[in-house]
N, C-alpha and C positions, 0 to 999 in steps of 0.2 A: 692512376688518375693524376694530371697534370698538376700542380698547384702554384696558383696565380696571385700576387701583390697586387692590388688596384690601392694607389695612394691618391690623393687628396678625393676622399668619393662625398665629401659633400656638396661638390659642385657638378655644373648642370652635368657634363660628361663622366664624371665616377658614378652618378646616379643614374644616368643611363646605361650603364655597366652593370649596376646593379639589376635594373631591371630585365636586361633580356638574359641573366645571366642564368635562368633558371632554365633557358630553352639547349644549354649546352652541360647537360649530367655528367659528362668524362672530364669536364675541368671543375676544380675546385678554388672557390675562388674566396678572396680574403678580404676585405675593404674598411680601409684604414681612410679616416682625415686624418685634418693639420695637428689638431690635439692630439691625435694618437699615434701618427708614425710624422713629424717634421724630417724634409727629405733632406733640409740643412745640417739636421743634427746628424753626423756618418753614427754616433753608437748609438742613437735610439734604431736606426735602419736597418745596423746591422742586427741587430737584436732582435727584430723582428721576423728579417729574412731567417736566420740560425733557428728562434724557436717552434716556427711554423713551417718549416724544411722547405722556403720558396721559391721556383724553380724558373718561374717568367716574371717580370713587375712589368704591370703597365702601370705610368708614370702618368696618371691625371691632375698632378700637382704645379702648378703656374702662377706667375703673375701675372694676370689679362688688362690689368687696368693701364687701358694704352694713353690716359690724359695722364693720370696722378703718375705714369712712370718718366713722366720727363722732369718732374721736380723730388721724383723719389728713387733716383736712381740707385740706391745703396741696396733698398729692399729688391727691386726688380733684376738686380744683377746678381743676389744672396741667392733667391729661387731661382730662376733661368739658369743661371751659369754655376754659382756654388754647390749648388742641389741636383744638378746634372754631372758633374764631376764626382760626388759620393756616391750615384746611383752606379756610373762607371768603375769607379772603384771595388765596389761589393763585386756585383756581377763579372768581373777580371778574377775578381781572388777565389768567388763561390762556383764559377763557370758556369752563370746564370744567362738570361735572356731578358733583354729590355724593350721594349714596345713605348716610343718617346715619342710627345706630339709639338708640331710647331704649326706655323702660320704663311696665309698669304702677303702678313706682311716684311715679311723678310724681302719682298720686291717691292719694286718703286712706282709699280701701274703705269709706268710710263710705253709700255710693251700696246700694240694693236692685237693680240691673239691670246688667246690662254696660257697660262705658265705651265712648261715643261718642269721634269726634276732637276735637269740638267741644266736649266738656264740659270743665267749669272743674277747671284742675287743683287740688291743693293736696295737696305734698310731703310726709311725715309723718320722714323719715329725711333725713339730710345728704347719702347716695348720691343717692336721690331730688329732693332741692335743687338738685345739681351736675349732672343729668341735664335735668333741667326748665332752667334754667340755658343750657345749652346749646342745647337748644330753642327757647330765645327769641333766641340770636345769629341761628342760622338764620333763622327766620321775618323777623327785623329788618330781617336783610341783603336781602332780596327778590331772594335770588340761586337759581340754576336748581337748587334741592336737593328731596331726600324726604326726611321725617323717618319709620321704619319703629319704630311701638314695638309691642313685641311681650312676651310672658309665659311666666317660666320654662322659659326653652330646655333641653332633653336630649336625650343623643342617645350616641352613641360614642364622640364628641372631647371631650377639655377635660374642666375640670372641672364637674361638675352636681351637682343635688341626688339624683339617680338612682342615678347612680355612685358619690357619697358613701355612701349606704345600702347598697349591696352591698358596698363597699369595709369599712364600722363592721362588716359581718355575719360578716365573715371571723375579725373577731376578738374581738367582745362579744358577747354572749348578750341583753341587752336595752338597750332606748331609746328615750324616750318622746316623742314627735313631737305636734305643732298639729292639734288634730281642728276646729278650727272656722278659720280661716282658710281661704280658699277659692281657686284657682290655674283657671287654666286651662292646663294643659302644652303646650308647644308641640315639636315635632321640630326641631330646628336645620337638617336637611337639607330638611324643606318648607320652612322660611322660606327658604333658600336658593336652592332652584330659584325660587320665587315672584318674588324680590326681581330675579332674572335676569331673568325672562320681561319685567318691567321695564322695564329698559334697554332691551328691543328695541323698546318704545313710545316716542317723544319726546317725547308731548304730556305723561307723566308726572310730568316735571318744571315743575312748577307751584309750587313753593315750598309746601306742604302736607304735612298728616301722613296719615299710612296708620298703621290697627289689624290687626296679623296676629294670629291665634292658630289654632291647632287647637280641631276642635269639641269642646265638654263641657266639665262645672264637676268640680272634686275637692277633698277636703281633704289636705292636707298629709299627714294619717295613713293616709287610703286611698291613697293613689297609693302611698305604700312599701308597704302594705299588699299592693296589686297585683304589683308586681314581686318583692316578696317568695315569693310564693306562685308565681312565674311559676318562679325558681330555686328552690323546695321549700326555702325559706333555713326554719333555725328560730330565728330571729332574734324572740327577743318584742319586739312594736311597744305600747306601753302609749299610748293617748291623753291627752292634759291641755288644758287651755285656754290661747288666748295671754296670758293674765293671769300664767298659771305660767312659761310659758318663759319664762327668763332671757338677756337680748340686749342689746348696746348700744344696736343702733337700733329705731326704732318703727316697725313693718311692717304694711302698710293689711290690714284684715282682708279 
């Protein structure tokens, strides 16, 4: 039986881990939050991987807060990059397996077509910096990891942009959302199951990145738009451009 590290599982994607992990009985699997395994700390980690003899981590542990990390760069660079560099380190010494996730925004949207793995990043936000960042420890190291980036995850766990929207609907009558910024939405429970099926391939780890998404393009204001209408919310949705919303960081169109 395989046995797997899922760290930071209080959030939406550990918790999706959680939940389909019942559908794959040959892996056994561990799930740790921030209180119980910090990926900052290398001896709490290592401690954990040693007592529970652990042979894959997937790395559900991030800083996502892509406003608060342009004025919080200390904490966003600690996770992302310091906490990616101990995860490397264990799995070098232990000859483990890492399963790491990043983001769409390590590119700059300024591209006409879909993002390749191969295409040249270029960061537009500090999240996005510390994400990309991280990425290159991986790659550097030439150690047995995936790097899985993926777009706009929602789902039922954690928090989303999904859930925020029904959540603002309960109690404001209007709000005016990104009509031209473009997402692809991803389910956190497909990336999920995908990222599993995985692990049961060895040849996987190649030290390489993988593009997940769900099919279809959206803007920002139809997808609330969608779910809106799904719960008969009468939530006015008003369009504007990214020029008008007001952000700390600068988010790839």
């Amino acid at each position: 039986m395989i046995k797997v590290l899922v760290t930071g599982s209080n959030g939406q994607l550990g918790k999706s881990f959680k939940a389909v992990s019942i559908n794959f009985p040959e892996i056994k699997f561990y799930f740790f939050d921030h209180e119980q395994c910090d990926i900052t700390n290398f001896k709490s980690l290592s401690s954990i991987v040693f007592n529970y003899d652990i042979e894959i981590i997937i790395n559900c542990a991030a800083y996502t807060s892509v406003d608060n990390a342009e004025n919080d760069k200390k904490n966003a660079l600690k996770v992302n990059c310091l906490g990616v560099k101990n995860l490397i380190k264990i799995i070098q010494f232990n000859n483990l397996k890492l399963i790491h996730f990043s983001t769409d925004y390590v590119f700059d949207g300024f591209g006409k077509k879909s993002y390749k793995e191969n295409d040249s990043i270029n960061p537009l936000s500090y999240y996005g910096k510390s994400k990309a960042e991280g990425e290159k420890i991986i790659l550097e190291s030439k150690a047995e990891a995936i790097i899985v980036r993926t777009s706009w995850l929602f789902g039922c766990y954690g928090n989303n942009f999904v859930k925020k929207i029904i959540n603002l609907s309960k109690s404001i009558e209007r709000i005016e959302l990104v009509k031209d910024q473009f997402i692809k939405p991803t389910c956190s429970i497909d990336l999920a199951k995908t990222v599993i099926k995985l692990i049961l391939f060895p040849d996987s780890f190649k030290n390489k990145i993988y593009h997940f998404s769900n099919n279809g393009v959206i803007s920002c204001y139809d997808f609330a738009k969608f779910f809106m209408n799904k719960i008969e919310s009468k939530l006015e949705i008003y369009p504007i451009s990214m020029n008008e919303y007001k952000s700390e960081a600068i988010r790839p169109k």
